[in-house]
C-alpha positions as a Markdown table, in Angstrom:
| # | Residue | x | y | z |
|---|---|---|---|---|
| 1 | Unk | -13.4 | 4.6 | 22.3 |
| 2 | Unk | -11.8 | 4.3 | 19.0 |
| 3 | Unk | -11.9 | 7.0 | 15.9 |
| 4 | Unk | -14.7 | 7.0 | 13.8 |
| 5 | Unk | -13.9 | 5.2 | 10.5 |
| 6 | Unk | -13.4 | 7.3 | 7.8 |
| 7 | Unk | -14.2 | 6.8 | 3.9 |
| 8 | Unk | -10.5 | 6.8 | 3.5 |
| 9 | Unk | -9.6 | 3.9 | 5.9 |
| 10 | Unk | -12.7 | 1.8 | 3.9 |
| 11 | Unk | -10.6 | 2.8 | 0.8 |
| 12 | Unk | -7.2 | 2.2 | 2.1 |
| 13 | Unk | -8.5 | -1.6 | 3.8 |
| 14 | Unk | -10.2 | -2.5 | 0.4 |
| 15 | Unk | -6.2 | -1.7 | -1.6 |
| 16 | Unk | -5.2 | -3.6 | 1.1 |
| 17 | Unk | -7.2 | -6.8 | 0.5 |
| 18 | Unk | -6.7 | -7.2 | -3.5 |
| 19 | Unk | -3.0 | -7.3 | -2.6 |
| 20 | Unk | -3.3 | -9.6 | 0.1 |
| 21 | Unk | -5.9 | -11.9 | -2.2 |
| 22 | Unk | -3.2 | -13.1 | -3.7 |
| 23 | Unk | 0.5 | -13.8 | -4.2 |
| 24 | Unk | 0.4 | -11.8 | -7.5 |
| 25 | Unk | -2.2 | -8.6 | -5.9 |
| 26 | Unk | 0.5 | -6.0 | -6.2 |
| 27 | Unk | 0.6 | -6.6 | -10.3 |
| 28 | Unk | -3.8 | -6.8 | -10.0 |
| 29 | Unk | -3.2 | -2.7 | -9.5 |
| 30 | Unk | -3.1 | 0.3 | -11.5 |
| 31 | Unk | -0.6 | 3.1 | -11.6 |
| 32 | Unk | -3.1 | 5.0 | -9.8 |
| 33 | Unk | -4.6 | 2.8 | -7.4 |
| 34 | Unk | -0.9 | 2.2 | -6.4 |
| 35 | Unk | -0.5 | 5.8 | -5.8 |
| 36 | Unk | -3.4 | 6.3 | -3.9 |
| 37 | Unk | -2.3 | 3.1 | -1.8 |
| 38 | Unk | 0.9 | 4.5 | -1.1 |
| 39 | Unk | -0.7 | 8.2 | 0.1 |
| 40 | Unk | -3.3 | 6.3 | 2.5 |
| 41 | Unk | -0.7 | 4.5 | 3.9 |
| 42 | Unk | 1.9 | 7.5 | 4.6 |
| 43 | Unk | -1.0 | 9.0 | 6.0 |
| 44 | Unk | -1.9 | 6.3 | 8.9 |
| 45 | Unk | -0.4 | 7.2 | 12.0 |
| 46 | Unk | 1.1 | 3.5 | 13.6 |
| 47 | Unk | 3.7 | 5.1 | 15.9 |
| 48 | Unk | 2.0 | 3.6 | 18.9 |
| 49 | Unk | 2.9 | 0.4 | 17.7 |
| 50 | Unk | 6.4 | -0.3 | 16.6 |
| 51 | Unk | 6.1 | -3.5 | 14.7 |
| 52 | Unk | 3.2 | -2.3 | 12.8 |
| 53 | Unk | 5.1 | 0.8 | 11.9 |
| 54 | Unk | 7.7 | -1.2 | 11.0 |
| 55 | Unk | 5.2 | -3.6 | 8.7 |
| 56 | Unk | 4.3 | 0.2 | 7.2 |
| 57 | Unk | 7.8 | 0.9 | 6.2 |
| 58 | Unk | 8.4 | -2.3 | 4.6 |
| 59 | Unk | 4.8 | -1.9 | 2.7 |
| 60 | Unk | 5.7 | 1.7 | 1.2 |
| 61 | Unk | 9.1 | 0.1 | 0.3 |
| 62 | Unk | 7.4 | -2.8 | -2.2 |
| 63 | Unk | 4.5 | 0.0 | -3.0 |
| 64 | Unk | 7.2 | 2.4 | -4.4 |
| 65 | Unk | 9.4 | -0.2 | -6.0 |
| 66 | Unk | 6.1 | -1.6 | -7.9 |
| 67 | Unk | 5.0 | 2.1 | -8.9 |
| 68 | Unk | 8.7 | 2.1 | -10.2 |
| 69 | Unk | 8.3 | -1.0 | -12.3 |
| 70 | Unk | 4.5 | 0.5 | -14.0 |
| 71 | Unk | 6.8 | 3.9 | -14.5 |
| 72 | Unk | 9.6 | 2.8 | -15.8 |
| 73 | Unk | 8.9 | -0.4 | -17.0 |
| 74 | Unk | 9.7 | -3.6 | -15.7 |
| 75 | Unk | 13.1 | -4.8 | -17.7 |
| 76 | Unk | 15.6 | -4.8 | -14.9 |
| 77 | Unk | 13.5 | -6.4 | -11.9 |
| 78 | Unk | 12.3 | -9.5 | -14.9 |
C-alpha cells in the first residue's frame, strides 16, 4: 500500500508543475519558493529507482544554479 500523502509532497508536486508549465517556469519562481523546492526535493527518497534518482540529481543541479542566478545576479549566465 503506498505512504500516505503528506502536505509536503502536495507542496513539492505543485513547485513542480509551475516549472514544468512552461519552458520559462524556473524564472516564474521566487528566491524562496526555489529554496523550498530544492529542500523538498533533497528530502524525497528515489533510491529504489535509479533513473528517477538520477532525474533528482539533475533537478537540484538547475535548482541550485537558478538560486545562484536570483543571489548573485544573472550577468555571467546572460
Amino acid at each position: 500500500m503506498p505512504d500516505k500523502i503528506t502536505p509536503e509532497d502536495h507542496e513539492r508536486v505543485k513547485l513542480l508543475q509551475k516549472i514544468s508549465a512552461s519552458r520559462h517556469g524556473f524564472k516564474q519562481l521566487t528566491l524562496q519558493e526555489m529554496k523550498r523546492l530544492q529542500e523538498l526535493v533533497e528530502k524525497k527518497d528515489y533510491s529504489h529507482n535509479k533513473k528517477a534518482h538520477k532525474s533528482k540529481v539533475k533537478l537540484l543541479t538547475k535548482i541550485n544554479v537558478r538560486i545562484y542566478e536570483l543571489e548573485e545576479g544573472e550577468g555571467i549566465f546572460k
